[in-house]
MDAnalysis code that builds the backbone (N, CA, C; Angstrom):
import MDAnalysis as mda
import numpy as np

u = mda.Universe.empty(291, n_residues=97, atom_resindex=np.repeat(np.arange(97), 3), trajectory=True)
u.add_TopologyAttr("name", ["N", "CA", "C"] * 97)
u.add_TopologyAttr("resid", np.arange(1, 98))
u.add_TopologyAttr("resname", ["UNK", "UNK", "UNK", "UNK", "UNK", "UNK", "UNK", "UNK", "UNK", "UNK", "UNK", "UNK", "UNK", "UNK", "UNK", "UNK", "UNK", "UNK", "UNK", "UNK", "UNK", "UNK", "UNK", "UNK", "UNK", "UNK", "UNK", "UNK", "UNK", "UNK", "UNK", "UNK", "UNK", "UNK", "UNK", "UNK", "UNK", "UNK", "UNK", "UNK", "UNK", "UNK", "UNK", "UNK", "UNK", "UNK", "UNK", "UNK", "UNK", "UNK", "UNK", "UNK", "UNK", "UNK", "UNK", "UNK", "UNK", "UNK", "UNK", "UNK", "UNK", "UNK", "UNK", "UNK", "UNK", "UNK", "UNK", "UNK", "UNK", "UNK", "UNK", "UNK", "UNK", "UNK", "UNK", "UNK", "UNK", "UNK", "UNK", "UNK", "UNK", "UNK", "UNK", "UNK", "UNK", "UNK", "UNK", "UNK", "UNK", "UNK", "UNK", "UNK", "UNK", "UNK", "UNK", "UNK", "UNK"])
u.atoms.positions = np.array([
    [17.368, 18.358, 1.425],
    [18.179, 18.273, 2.627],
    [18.275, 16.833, 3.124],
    [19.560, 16.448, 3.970],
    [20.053, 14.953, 4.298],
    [18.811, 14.607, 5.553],
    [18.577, 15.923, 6.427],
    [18.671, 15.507, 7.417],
    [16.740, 15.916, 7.613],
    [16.024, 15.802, 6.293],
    [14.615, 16.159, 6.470],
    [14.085, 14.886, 6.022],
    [12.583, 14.984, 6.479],
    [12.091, 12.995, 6.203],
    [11.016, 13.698, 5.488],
    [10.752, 13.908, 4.214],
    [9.581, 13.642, 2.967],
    [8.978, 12.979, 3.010],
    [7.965, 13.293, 1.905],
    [7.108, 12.347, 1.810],
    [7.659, 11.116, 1.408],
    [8.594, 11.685, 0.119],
    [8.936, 10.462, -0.480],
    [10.123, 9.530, 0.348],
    [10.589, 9.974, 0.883],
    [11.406, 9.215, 2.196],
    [11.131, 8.367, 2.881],
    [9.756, 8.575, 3.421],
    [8.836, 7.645, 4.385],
    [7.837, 6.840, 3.458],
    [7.498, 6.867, 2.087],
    [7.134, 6.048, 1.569],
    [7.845, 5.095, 0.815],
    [9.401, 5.987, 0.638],
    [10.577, 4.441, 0.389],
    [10.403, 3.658, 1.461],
    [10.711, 3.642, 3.027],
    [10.903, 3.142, 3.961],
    [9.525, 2.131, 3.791],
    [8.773, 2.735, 3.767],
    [7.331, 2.252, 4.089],
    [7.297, 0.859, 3.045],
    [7.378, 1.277, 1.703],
    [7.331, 0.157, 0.594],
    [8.569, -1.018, 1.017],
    [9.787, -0.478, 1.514],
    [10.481, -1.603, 1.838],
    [10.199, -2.464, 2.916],
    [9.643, -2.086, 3.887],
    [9.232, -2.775, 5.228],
    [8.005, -3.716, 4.532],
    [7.058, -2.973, 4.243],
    [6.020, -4.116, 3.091],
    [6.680, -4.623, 2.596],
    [7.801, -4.984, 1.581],
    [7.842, -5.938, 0.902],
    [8.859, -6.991, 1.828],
    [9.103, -6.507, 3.163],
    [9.976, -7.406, 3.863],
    [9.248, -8.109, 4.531],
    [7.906, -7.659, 4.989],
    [6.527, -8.261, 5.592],
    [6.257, -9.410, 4.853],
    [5.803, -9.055, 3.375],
    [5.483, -9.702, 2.302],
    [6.436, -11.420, 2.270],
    [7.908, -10.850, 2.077],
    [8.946, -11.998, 1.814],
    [8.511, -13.138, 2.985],
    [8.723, -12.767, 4.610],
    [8.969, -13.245, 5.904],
    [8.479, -14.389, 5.385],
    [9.054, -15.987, 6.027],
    [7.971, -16.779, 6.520],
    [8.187, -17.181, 7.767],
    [7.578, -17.540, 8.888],
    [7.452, -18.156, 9.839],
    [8.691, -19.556, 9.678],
    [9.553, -19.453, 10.551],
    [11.031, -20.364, 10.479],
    [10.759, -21.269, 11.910],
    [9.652, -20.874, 12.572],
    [9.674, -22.160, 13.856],
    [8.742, -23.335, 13.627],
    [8.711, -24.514, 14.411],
    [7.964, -25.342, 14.146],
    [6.386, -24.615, 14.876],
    [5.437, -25.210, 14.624],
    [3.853, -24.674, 14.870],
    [3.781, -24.893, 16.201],
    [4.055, -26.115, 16.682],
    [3.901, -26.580, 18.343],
    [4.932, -25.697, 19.019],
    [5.859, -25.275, 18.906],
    [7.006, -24.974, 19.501],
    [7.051, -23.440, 19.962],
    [7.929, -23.176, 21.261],
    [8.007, -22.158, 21.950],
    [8.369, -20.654, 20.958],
    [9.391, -20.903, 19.877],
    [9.895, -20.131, 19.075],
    [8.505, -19.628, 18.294],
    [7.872, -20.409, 17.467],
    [6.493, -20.372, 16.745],
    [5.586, -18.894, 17.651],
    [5.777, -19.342, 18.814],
    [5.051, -18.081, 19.551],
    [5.600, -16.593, 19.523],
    [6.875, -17.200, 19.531],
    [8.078, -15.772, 20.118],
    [7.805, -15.071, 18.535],
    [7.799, -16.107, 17.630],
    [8.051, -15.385, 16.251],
    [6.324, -15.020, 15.897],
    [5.341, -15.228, 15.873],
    [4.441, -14.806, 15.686],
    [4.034, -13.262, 16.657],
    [4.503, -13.140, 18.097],
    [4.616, -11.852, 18.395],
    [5.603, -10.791, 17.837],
    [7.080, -11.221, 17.498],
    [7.783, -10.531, 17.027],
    [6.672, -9.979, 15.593],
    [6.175, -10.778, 14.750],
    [5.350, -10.315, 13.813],
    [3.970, -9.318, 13.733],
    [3.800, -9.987, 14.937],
    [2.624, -8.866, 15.834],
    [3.074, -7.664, 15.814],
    [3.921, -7.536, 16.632],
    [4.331, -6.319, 17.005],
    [5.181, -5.121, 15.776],
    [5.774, -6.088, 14.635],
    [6.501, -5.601, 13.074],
    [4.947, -4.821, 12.836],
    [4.274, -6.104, 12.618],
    [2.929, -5.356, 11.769],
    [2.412, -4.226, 12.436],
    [2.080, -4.355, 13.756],
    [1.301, -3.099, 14.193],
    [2.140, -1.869, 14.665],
    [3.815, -1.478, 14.192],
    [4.023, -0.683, 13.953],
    [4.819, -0.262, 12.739],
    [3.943, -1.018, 11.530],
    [3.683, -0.883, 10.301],
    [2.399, -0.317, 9.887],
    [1.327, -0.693, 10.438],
    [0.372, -0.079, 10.122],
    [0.365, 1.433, 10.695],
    [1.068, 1.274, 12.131],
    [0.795, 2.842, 12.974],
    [1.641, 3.984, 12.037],
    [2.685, 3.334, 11.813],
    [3.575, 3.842, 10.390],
    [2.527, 4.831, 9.247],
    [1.882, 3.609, 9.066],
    [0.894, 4.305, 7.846],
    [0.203, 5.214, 8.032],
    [-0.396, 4.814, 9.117],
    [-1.885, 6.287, 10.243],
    [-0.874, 7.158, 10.211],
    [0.382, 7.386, 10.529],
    [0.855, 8.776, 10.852],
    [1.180, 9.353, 9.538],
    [1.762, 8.259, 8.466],
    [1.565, 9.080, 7.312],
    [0.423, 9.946, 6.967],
    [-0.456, 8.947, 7.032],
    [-2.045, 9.686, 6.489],
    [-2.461, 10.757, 7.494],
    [-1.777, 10.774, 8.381],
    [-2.058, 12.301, 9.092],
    [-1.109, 13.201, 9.010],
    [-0.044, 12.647, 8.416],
    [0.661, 13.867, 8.256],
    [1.815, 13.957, 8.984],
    [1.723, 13.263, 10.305],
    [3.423, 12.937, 11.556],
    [3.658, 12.435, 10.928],
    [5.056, 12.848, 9.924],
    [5.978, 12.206, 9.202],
    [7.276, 11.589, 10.134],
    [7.480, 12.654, 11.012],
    [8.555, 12.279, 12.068],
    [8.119, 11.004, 12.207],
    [7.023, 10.832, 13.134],
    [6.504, 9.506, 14.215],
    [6.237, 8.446, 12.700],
    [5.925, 8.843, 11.745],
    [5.646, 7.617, 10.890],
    [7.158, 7.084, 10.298],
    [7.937, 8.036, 10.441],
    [9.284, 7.334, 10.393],
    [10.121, 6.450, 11.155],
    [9.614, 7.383, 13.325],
    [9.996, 6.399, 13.922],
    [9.303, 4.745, 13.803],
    [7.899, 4.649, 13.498],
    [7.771, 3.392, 13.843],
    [7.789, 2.489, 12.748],
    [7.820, 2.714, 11.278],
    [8.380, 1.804, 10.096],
    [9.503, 1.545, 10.862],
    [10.583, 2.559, 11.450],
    [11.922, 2.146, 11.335],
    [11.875, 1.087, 12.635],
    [11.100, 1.126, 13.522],
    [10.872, 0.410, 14.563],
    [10.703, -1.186, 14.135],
    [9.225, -1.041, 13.241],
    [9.200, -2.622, 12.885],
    [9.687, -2.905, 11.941],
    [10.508, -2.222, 11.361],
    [12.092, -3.082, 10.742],
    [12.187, -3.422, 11.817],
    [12.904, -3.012, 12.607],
    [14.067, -3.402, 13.552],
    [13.478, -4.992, 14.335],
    [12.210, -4.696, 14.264],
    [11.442, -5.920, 14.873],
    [11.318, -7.109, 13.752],
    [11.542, -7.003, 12.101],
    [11.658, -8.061, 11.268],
    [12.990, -8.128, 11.235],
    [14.134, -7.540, 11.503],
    [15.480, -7.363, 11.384],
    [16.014, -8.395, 12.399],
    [15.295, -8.263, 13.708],
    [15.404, -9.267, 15.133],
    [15.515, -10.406, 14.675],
    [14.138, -10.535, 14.137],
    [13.288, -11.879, 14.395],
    [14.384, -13.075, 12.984],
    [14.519, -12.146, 11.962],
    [15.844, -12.752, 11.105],
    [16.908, -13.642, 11.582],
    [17.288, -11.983, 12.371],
    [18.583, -12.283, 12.494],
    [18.842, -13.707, 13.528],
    [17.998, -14.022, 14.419],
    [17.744, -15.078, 15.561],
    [17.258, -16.347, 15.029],
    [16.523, -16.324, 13.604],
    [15.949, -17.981, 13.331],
    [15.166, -17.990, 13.028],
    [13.846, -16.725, 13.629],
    [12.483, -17.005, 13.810],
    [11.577, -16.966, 12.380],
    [12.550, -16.137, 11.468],
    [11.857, -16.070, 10.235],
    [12.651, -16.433, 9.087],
    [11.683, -17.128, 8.209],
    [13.138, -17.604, 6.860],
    [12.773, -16.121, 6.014],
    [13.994, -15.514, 5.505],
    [13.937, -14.608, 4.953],
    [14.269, -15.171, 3.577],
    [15.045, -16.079, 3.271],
    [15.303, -16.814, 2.486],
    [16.936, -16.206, 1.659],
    [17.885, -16.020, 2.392],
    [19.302, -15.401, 2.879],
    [19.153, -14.200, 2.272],
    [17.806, -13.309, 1.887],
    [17.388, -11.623, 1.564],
    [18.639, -10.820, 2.758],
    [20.131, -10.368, 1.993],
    [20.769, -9.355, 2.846],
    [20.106, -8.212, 2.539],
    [19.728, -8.077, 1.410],
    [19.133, -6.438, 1.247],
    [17.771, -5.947, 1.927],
    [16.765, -6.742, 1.942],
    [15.467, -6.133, 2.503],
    [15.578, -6.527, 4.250],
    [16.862, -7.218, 4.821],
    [17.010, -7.912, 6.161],
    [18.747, -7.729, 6.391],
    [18.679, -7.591, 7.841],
    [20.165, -7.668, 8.651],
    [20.540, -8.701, 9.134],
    [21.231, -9.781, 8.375],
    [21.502, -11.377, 8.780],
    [22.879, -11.359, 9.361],
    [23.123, -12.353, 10.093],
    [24.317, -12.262, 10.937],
    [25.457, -12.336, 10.211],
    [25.383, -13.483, 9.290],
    [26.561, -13.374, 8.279],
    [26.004, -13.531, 6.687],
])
């Protein structure tokens, strides 16, 4: 069914968000205001990447779907704005152009 989330569904999602984790690098200078903004944006990717995982391993497939899809959306941000070189990755990232 289109509209059910599997196992194997949430561990596609899951493996792609890792390997978009994996790619990221940090795109601000170290001293600089952005450097911060982008290290929380990463904060916040990762730790609802990992919460991602806990709900797999318990079994909330729903909730482990919402929050992979969440911290995409939080490496998807941080792209699309500067904060991270994705290195012009359209497929594992949502770049402006």
């Amino acid at each position: 069914m289109q509209n059910t989330i599997t196992d194997e569904k949430i561990d596609r999602y899951l493996s792609i968000t890792k390997k978009a984790l994996d790619k990221l690098k940090i795109a601000a200078p170290d001293r600089s205001f952005n450097k911060r903004l982008a290290d929380s944006f990463l904060e916040m990717a990762t730790s609802y990447y990992n919460d991602a995982k806990h709900f797999r391993e318990s079994g909330d497939l729903v909730t482990a779907f919402a929050s992979v899809n969440y911290a995409h959306g939080w490496l998807d941000c941080g792209a699309r704005i500067g904060l991270f070189d994705v290195g012009g990755d359209d497929q594992l990232f949502t770049l402006y152009e």
